[in-house]
PAFI-345941 format. One line per 5 residues: number of its first residue (from 0); their letters; for each residue z negated, y, x negated of C-alpha. Coordinates in nm, 3 decimals. Layout:
% residues N
NUM> A> Z:Y:X  ...
This chain:
% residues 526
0> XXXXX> -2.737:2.526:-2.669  -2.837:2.631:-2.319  -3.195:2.709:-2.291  -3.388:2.451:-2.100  -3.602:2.687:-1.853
5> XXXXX> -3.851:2.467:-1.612  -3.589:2.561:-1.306  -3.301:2.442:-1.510  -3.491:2.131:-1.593  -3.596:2.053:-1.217
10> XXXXX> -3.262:2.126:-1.104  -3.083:1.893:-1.403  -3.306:1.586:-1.272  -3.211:1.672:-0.941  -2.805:1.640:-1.079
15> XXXXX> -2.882:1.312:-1.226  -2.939:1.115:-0.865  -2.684:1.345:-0.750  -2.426:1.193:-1.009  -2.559:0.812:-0.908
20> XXXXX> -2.452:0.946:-0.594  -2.149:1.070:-0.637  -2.075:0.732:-0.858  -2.135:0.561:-0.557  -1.965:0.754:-0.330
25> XXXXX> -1.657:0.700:-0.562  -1.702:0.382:-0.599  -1.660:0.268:-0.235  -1.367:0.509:-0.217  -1.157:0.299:-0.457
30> XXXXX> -1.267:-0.065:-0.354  -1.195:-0.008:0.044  -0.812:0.033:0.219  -0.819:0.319:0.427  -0.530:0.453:0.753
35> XXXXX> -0.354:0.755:0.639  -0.570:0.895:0.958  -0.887:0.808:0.733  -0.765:0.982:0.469  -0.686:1.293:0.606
40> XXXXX> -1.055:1.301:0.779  -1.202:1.225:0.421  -1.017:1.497:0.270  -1.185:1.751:0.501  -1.461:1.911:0.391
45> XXXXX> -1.803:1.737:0.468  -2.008:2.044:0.578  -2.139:2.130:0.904  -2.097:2.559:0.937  -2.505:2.563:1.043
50> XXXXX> -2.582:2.419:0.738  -2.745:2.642:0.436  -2.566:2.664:0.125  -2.900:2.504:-0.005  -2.846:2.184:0.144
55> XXXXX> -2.511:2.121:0.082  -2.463:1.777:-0.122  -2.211:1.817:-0.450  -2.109:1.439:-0.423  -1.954:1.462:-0.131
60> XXXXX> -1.700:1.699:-0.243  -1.556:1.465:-0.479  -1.352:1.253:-0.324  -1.238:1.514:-0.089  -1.131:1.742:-0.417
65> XXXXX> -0.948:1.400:-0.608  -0.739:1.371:-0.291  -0.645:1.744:-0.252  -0.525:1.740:-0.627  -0.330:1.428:-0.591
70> XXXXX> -0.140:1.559:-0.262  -0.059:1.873:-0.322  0.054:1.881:-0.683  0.257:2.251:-0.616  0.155:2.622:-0.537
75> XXXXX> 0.378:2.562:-0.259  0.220:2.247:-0.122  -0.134:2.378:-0.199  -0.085:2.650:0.080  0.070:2.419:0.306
80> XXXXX> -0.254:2.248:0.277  -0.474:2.538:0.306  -0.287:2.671:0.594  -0.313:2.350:0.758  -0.686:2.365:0.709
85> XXXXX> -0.713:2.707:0.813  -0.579:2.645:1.169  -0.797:2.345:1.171  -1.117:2.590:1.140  -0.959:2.771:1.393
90> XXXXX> -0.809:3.064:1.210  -0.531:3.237:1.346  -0.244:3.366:1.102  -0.115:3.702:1.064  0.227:3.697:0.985
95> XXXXX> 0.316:3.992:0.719  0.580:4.136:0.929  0.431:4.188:1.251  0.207:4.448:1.338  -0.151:4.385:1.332
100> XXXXX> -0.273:4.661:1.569  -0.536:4.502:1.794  -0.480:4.184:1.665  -0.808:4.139:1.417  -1.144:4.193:1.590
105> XXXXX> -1.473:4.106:1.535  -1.604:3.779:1.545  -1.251:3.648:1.445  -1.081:3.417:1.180  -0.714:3.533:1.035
110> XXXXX> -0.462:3.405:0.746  -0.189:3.565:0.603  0.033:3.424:0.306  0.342:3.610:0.090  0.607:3.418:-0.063
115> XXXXX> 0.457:3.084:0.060  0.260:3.066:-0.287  -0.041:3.307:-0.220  -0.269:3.313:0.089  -0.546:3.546:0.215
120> XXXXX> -0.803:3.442:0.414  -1.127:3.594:0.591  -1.347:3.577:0.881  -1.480:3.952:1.057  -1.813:3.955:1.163
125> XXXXX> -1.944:3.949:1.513  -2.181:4.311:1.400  -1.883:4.458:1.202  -1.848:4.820:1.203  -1.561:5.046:1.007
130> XXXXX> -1.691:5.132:0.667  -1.902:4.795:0.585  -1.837:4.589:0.299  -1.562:4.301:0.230  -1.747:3.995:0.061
135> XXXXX> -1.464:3.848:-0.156  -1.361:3.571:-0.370  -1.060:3.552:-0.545  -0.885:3.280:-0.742  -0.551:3.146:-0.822
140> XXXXX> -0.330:2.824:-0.731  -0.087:2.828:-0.975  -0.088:2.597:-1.288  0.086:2.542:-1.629  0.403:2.320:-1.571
145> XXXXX> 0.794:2.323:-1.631  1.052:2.448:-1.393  1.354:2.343:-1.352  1.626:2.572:-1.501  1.907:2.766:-1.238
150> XXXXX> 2.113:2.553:-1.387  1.963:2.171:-1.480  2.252:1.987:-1.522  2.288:1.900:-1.893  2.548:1.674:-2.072
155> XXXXX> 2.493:1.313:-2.117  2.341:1.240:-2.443  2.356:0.902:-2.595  2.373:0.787:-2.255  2.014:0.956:-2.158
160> XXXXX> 2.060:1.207:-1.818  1.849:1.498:-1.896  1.666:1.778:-1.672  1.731:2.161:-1.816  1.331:2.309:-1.799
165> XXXXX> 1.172:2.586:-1.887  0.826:2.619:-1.945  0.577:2.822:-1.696  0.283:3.022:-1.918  0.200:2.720:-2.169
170> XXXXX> 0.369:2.381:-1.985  0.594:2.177:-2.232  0.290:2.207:-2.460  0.211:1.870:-2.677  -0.018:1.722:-2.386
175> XXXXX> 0.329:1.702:-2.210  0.490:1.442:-2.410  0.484:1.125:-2.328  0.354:1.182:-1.971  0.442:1.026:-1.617
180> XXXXX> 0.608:1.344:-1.482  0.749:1.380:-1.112  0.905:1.666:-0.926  0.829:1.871:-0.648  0.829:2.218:-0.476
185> XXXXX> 1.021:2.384:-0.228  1.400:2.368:-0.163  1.588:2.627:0.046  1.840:2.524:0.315  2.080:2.652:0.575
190> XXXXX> 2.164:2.426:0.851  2.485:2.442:1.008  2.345:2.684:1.295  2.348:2.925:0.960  1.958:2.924:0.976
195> XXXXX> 1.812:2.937:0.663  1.488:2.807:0.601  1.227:2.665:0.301  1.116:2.258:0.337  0.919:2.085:0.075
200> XXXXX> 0.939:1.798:-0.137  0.769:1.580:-0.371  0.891:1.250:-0.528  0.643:0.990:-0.459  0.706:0.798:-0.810
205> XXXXX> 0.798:0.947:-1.159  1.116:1.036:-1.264  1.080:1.208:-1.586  0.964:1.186:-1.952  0.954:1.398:-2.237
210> XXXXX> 0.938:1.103:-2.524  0.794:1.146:-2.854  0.921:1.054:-3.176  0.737:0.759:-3.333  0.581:0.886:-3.643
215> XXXXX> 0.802:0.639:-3.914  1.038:0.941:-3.926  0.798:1.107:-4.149  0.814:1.405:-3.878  0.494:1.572:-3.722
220> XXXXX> 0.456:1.599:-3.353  0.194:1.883:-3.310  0.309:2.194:-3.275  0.598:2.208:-3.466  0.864:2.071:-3.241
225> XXXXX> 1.146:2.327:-3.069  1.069:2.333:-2.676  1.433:2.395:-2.635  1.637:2.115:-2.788  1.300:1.897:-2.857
230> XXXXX> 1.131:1.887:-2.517  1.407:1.792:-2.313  1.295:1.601:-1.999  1.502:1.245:-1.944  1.557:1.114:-1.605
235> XXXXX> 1.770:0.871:-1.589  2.047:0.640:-1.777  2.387:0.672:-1.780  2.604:0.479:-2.017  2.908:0.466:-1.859
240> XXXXX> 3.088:0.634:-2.188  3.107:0.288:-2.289  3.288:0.202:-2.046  3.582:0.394:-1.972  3.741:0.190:-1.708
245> XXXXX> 3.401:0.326:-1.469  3.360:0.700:-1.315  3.108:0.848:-1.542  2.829:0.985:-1.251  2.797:1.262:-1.459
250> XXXXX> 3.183:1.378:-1.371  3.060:1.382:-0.996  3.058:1.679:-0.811  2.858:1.743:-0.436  2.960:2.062:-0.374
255> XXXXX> 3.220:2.328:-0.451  3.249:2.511:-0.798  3.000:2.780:-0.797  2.774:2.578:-0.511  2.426:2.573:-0.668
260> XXXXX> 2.465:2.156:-0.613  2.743:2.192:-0.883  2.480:2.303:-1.120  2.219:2.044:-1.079  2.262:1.699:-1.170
265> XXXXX> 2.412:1.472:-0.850  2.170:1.190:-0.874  1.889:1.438:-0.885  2.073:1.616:-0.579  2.079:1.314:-0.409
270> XXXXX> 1.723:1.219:-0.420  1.624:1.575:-0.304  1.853:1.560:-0.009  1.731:1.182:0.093  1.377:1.274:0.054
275> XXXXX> 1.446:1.583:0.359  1.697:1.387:0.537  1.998:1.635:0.417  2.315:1.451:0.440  2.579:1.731:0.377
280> XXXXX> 2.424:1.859:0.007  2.591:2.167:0.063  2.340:2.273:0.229  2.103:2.303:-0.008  2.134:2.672:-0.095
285> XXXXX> 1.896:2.676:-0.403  1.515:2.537:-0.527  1.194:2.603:-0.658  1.169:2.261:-0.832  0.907:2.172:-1.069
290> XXXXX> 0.739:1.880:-1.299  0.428:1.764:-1.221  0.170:1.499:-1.403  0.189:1.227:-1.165  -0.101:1.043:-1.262
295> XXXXX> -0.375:1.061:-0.968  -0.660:1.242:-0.989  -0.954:1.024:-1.065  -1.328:0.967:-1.163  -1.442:0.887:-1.503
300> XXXXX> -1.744:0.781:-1.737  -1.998:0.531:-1.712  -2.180:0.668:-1.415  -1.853:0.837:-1.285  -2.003:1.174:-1.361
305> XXXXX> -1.668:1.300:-1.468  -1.325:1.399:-1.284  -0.999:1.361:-1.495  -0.686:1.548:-1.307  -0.415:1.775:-1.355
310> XXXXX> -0.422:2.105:-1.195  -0.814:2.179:-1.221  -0.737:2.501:-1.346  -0.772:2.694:-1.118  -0.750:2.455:-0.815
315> XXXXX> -1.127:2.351:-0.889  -1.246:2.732:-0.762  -0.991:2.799:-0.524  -1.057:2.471:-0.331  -1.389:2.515:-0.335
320> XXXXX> -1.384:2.893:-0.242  -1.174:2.791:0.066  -1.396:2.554:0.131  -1.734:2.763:0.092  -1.556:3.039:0.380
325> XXXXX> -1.453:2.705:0.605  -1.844:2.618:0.574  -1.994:3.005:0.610  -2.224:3.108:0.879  -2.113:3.307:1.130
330> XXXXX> -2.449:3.498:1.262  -2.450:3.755:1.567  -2.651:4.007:1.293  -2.356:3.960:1.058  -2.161:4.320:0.993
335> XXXXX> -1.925:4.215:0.678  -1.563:4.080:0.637  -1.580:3.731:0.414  -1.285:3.660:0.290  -1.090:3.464:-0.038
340> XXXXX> -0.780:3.557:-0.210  -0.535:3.279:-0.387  -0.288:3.465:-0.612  -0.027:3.312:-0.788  0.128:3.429:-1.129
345> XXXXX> -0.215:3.449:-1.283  -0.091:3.195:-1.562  0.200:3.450:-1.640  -0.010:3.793:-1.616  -0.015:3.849:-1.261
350> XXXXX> 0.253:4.116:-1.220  0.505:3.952:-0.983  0.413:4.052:-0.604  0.266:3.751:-0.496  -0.007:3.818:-0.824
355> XXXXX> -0.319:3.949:-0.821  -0.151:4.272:-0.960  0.075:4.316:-0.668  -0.087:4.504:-0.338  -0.161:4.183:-0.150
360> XXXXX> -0.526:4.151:-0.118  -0.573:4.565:-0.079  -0.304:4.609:0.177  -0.469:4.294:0.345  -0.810:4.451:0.370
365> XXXXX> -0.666:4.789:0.495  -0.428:4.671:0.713  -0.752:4.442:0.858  -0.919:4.741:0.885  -0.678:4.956:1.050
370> XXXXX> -0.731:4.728:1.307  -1.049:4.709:1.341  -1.097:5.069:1.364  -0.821:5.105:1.633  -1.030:4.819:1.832
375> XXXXX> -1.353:5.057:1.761  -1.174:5.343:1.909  -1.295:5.469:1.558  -1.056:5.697:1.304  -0.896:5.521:0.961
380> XXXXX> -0.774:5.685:0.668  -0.939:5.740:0.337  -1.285:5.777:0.457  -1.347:5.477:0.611  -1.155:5.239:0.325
385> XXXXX> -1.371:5.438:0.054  -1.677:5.299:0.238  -1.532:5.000:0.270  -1.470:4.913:-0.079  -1.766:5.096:-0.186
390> XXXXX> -1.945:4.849:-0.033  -1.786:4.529:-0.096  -1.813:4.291:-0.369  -1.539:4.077:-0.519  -1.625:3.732:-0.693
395> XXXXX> -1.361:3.670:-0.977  -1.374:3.278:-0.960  -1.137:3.101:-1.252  -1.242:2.783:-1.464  -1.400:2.823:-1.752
400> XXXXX> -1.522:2.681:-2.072  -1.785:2.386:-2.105  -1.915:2.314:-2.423  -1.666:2.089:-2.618  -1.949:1.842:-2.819
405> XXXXX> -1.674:1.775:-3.084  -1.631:2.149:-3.138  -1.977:2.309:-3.061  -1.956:2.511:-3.325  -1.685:2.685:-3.158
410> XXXXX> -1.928:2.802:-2.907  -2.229:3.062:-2.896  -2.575:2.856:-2.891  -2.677:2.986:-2.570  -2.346:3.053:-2.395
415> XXXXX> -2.253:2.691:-2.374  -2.167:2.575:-1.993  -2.262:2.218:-1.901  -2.053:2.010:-1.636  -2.240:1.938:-1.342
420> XXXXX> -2.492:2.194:-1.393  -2.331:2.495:-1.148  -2.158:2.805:-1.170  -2.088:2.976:-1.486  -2.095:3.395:-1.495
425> XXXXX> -1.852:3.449:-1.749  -1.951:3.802:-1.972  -1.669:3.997:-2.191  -1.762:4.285:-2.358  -1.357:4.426:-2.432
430> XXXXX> -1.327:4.417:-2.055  -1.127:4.089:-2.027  -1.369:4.017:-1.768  -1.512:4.213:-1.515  -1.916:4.151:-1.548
435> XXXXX> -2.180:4.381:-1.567  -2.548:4.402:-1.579  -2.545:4.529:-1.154  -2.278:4.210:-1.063  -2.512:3.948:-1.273
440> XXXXX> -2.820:4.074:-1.080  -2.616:3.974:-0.780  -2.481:3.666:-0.830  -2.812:3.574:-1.002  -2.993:3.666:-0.663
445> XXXXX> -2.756:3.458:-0.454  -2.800:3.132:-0.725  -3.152:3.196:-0.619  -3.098:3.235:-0.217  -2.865:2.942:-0.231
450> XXXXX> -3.043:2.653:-0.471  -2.797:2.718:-0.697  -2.799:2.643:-1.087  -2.622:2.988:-1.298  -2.498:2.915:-1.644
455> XXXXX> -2.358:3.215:-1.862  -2.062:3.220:-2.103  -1.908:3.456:-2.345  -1.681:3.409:-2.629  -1.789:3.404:-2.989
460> XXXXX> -1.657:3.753:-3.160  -1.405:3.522:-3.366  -1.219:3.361:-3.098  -0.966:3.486:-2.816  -1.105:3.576:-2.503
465> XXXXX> -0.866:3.507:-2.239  -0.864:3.707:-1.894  -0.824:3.669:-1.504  -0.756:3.834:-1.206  -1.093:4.022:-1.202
470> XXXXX> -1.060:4.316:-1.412  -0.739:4.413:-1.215  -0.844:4.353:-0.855  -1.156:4.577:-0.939  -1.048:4.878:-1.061
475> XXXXX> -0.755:4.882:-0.781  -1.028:4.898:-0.538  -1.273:5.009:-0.699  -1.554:4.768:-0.603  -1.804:4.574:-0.823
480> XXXXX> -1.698:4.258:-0.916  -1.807:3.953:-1.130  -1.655:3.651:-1.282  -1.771:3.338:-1.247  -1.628:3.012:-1.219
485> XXXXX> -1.691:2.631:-1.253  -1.678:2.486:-1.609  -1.378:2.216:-1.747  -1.280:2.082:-2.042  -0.941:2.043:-2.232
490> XXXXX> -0.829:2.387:-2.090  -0.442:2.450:-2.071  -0.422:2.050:-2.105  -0.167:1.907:-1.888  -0.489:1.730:-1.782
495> XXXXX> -0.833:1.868:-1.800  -1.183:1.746:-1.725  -1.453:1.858:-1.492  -1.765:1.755:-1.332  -1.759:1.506:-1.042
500> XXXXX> -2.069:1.716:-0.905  -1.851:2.002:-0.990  -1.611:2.085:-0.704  -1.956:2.026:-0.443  -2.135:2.260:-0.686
505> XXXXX> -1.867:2.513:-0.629  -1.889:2.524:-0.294  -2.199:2.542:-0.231  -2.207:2.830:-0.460  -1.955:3.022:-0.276
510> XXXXX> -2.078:2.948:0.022  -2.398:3.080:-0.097  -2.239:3.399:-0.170  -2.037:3.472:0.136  -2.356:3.419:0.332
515> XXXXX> -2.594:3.605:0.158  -2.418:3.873:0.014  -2.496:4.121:0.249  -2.849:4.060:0.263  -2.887:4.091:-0.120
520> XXXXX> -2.709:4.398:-0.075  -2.950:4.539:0.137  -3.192:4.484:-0.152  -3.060:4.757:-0.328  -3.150:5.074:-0.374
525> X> -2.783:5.280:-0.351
């Protein structure tokens, strides 16, 4: 197990009011009736900017971190929420396609986003000068679930209307079945000006089921069911074969033949175009539709130390991350560029141009410091972004692993995260992460500058290491890099478990990191 130092010790007591707390805290949240103008202030993050990263308090984070789960349960809605946030903090966003000369400047707050499912954001800082160093954290807001199909309509079946899905990385897995599912994402419309444009949805109730079969059969259901024919999402009934006298629904069509409404199922088309006000379905052009666990996000154990959700992985480190820059000081000393990077497509490798593999987050930073030069009346090219990324530092932030106390043998004695402990600094030595000796000293210094709690976690040498956005992002730019995230359990689980100190945890470490990283990297001798 974890070795019990005398700081570890003083810092677990310290977690054990702070979980009373947090109970507490929880507690009142689900005994009191609140205005959806309540809400929406609770949701925001408790943190004053002058306060230290030391004396942030975890507990209040987790209310704040149950609500964001529970209301915005796709990428899509996730940086509607950010963005929203964002411009809140007073962050002004820089739209892809315009040209950022003069624009960024020191002192400032920007946003950018590509394909409405990745966002960038950073502050400059008041001191900044061409050449310094980009303090980064990068994460990912996409999640294992089911998408619809380009075609969903399927044939009734024994009077069943079913959803056509396919599953994104490893959704449809056995934690599926069984489970209150809704749907949500983005749909794209053209109005009848001939503008086309992208609205969101989500269905406030669920509307979909992938059901078992009971076990009298004599069939197993782990593992060994086909995702194609045996996974099938219903939706709805429809037993109007027994009656031929009605109009089966399933014969009705909303929109021409070849209109991508012909190819979804009407009552589903229907809902859709109620829940945006679309009258004329034709106008729905085509969707990014997906299932969700609808279940709400919620606190758990005796002393409500736990948070039970879908979607912690890896909304629990973004969120936070966000969070931790929203809360960073802003000093007149300050010289560096803090900034956080939300990919999506890490579940699926990355490779798609709004992943960590496309050119997002370097164009961002050059682009940003293009024109920051041009506001220096200093030159760019490859000079300045070689100093630039020779002096930055990216944090790699993804879930991982706590100990499992059903299957500790699975894990190395003294590589065995806790929940509610703090940040884990994940080590790989095939290069599926991006650690090192130099990027632990770091991160260790900042745990130490912020109050902050480090755990460590590597893989026994008979198991599967999986991998993140780290290794990637670093040797594109070339800068030294760590990974380290907050610890869950019941990974890849259509629901997982996590800390209910956890999500404060995480932003306090972050935050600890954007505003001491260039202070312990003045500590070094380059």
């Amino acid at each position: 197990m974890t070795r019990h130092t005398p700081d570890f010790l003083r810092q677990r007591d310290s977690n054990l009011s702070l979980r009373m707390a947090a109970a507490e805290n929880a507690a009142s949240m689900s005994q009191s009736t609140t205005s959806a103008a309540e809400r929406e202030t609770r949701r925001e993050a408790p943190t004053p900017k002058t306060a230290k990263a030391a004396d942030i308090k975890p507990e209040n984070y987790t209310t704040p971190f149950c609500e964001f789960l529970q209301e915005n349960p796709t990428i899509f809605h996730t940086v509607d929420h950010f963005k929203s946030r964002l411009a809140k903090g007073g962050y002004k966003e820089l739209p892809a396609r315009d040209d950022w000369t003069g624009k960024v400047q020191a002192g400032g707050k920007y946003y950018t986003t590509r394909n409405g499912s990745s966002l960038i954001a950073f502050t400059v800082g008041k001191a900044y000068k061409p050449g310094n160093g980009v303090a980064m954290i990068a994460g990912h807001i996409d999640a294992l679930t089911a998408k619809l199909k380009p075609v969903s309509n399927k044939p009734n079946k024994a009077g069943y209307l079913q959803l056509g899905v396919a599953p994104y990385a490893g959704g449809l897995n056995e934690t599926w079945w069984d489970r209150d599912l809704s749907i949500g994402g983005r749909v794209i419309v053209r109005d009848d000006s001939g503008k086309t444009t992208s609205k969101l949805v989500k269905l406030g109730w669920p509307i979909a089921k992938i059901p078992t079969l009971a076990p009298h059969f004599g069939v197993g259901m782990m593992g060994t069911n086909n995702k194609e024919t045996q996974a099938v999402p219903i939706i709805g009934l429809d037993n109007s074969d027994l009656y031929p006298s009605l109009s089966p629904a399933t014969q009705e069509s909303l929109g021409p033949a070849g209109s991508f409404v012909a190819t979804q199922p009407p009552k589903l088309v229907k809902l859709i175009g109620s829940e945006l006000g679309i009258k004329d379905y034709s106008q729905i052009v085509n969707w990014e539709l997906e299932l969700f666990d609808f279940q709400p996000a919620t606190v758990a154990g005796m002393d409500k130390e736990f948070i039970t959700a879908g979607r912690i992985d890896d909304k629990l480190c973004s969120w936070a991350a966000l969070e931790g820059l929203l809360a960073a000081e802003s000093g007149e000393d300050e010289g560096i560029i803090k900034m956080v990077a939300l990919f999506d497509d890490e579940e699926i490798g990355s490779l798609l141009r709004q992943g960590a593999k496309g050119n997002f987050l370097p164009l961002v930073i050059e682009r940003a410091v293009e024109s920051l030069c041009e506001k220096a009346s200093a030159s760019y090219g490859p000079s300045v972004i070689g100093r630039t990324y020779a002096q930055s530092f990216l944090v790699s932030a993804d879930v991982t692993h706590a100990i499992n106390p059903n299957f500790a043998g699975k894990y190395l004695d003294d590589h065995a995260p806790r929940l509610n402990v703090g940040i884990v600094i994940c080590a790989d030595s095939n290069g599926h992460m991006t650690t090192d000796a130099v990027s632990t000293a770091v991160l260790t210094r900042v745990c130490e500058l912020a109050a902050c709690t480090p755990q460590t976690f590597m893989i026994r040498n008979d198991s599967r290491s999986g991998g993140t956005v780290g290794p990637t992002l670093s040797s594109v730019m070339g800068v030294k890099a760590a990974d380290a995230g907050m610890p869950q359990l019941s990974m890849h689980s259509v629901r997982a478990t996590t800390g209910s100190l956890d999500p404060g945890l995480g932003v306090k470490f972050f935050k600890g990191f954007l505003d001491y990283f260039e202070k312990v990297d003045g500590e070094w001798s380059h």
